[in-house]
N, C-alpha and C positions, 0 to 999 in steps of 0.2 A: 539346583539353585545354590546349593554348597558351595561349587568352583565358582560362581561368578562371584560369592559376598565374602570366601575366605571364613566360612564357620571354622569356631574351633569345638566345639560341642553343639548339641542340640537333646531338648527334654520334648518325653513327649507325655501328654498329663496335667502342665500342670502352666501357668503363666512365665510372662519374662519378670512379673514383679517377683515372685516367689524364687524365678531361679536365679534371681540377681540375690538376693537376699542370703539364698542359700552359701552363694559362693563370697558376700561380702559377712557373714557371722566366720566363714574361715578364715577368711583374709584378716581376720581383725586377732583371730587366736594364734596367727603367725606372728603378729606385732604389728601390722597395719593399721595408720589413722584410714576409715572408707568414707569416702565420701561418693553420694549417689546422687545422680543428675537425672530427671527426666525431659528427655529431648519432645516436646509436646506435638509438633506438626508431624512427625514423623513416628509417633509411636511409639519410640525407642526410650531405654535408660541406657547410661553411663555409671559405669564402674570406676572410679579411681582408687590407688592406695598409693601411700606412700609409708615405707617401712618407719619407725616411731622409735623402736630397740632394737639393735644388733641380735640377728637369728643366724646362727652358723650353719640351717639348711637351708637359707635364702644368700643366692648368689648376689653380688654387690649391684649387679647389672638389674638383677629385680629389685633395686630398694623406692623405684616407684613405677608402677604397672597400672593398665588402664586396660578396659573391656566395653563391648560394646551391646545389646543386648536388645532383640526385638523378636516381634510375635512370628508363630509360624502357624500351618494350618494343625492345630490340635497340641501347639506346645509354644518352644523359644527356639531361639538359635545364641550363640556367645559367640563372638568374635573377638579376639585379642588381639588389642592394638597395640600394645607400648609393653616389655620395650621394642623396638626393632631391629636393634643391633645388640648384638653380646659377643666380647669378647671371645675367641676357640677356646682358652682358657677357662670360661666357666660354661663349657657345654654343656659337660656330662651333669655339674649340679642342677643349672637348668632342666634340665629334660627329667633330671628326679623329682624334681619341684612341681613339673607340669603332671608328671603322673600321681605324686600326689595329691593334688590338687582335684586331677580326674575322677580319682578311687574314693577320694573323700563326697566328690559328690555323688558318685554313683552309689555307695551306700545310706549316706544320707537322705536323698530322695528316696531311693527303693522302701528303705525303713521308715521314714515317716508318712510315706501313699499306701504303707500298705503293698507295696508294688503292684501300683495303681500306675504311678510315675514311671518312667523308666528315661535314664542319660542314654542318648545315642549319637556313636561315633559318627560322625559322616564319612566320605567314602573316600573325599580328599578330604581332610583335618590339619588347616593350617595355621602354621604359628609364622606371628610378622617377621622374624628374624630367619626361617628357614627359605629365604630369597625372594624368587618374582612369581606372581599368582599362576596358577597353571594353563590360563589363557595368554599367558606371556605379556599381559599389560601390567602396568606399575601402578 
C-alpha cells in the first residue's frame, strides 16, 4: 500500500491523532507556526507549518511544509506533501532535515509507548521532491 500512497513513515501502536501531534510538538521547536486540519470524510489530518523565525538547519525551500496523515491497520501512515521542488543547492540540508525529523520521532514514540509504539520505514519511502511515484503516475 506504501507505493500506491507515497508514505513517508508509518507507526505502528499508536493513532494518526498522536502521530501527527508528535511530529507537529517538533515542528514547532524548529520555529514553525502548526496548524492541524482534520479532513473528516476521509479520516485523515493535515499537517502544515510555516517557518515563523530563521532556523539555519531548515533549508529556505522548507520554510513552509505540509504532511498528510491517516489510519492504518494497527497504526498511521505520514505522507509529505509540500514542498515538492527544492532547489540541488539545498539537497543535502534537506535530506538532514528529513532525518532529523525521522530520529526525532523514532525516539520519541519508542520512549514515550514504552516501546509499545514503534516508527517504521516502509520499503519504498517517499519524499514529494525525489520525482515521479514508482508506479510511474504523477
Amino acid at each position: 500500500m506504501s507505493d500506491v500512497n507515497g508514505d513517508w513513515l508509518r507507526v505502528r501502536g499508536i493513532g494518526r491523532e498522536r502521530f501527527a501531534g508528535y511530529l507537529g510538538d517538533y515542528l514547532a521547536t524548529l520555529g514553525y507556526a502548526v496548524t492541524r486540519d482534520e479532513l473528516g470524510e476521509k479520516n485523515e489530518s493535515r499537517l502544515t507549518g510555516r517557518l515563523g523565525r530563521p532556523n539555519p538547519a531548515v533549508p529556505q525551500a522548507a520554510s513552509s511544509i505540509a504532511f498528510r496523515f491517516y489510519p492504518t491497520s494497527g497504526g498511521a501512515a505520514v505522507v509529505w506533501e509540500e514542498p515538492t521542488a527544492l532547489p540541488s543547492e539545498e539537497r543535502s540540508r534537506m535530506d538532514r532535515l528529513v532525518r532529523e525529523i525521522s530520529s526525532h520521532l523514532e525516539r520519541a514514540i519508542s520512549t514515550e509507548s514504552h516501546a509499545a509504539a514503534k516508527v517504521i520505514r516502509p520499503s519504498v519511502s517517499r519524499l514529494p521532491w525525489d520525482g515521479a511515484p514508482p508506479n510511474g503516475s504523477a
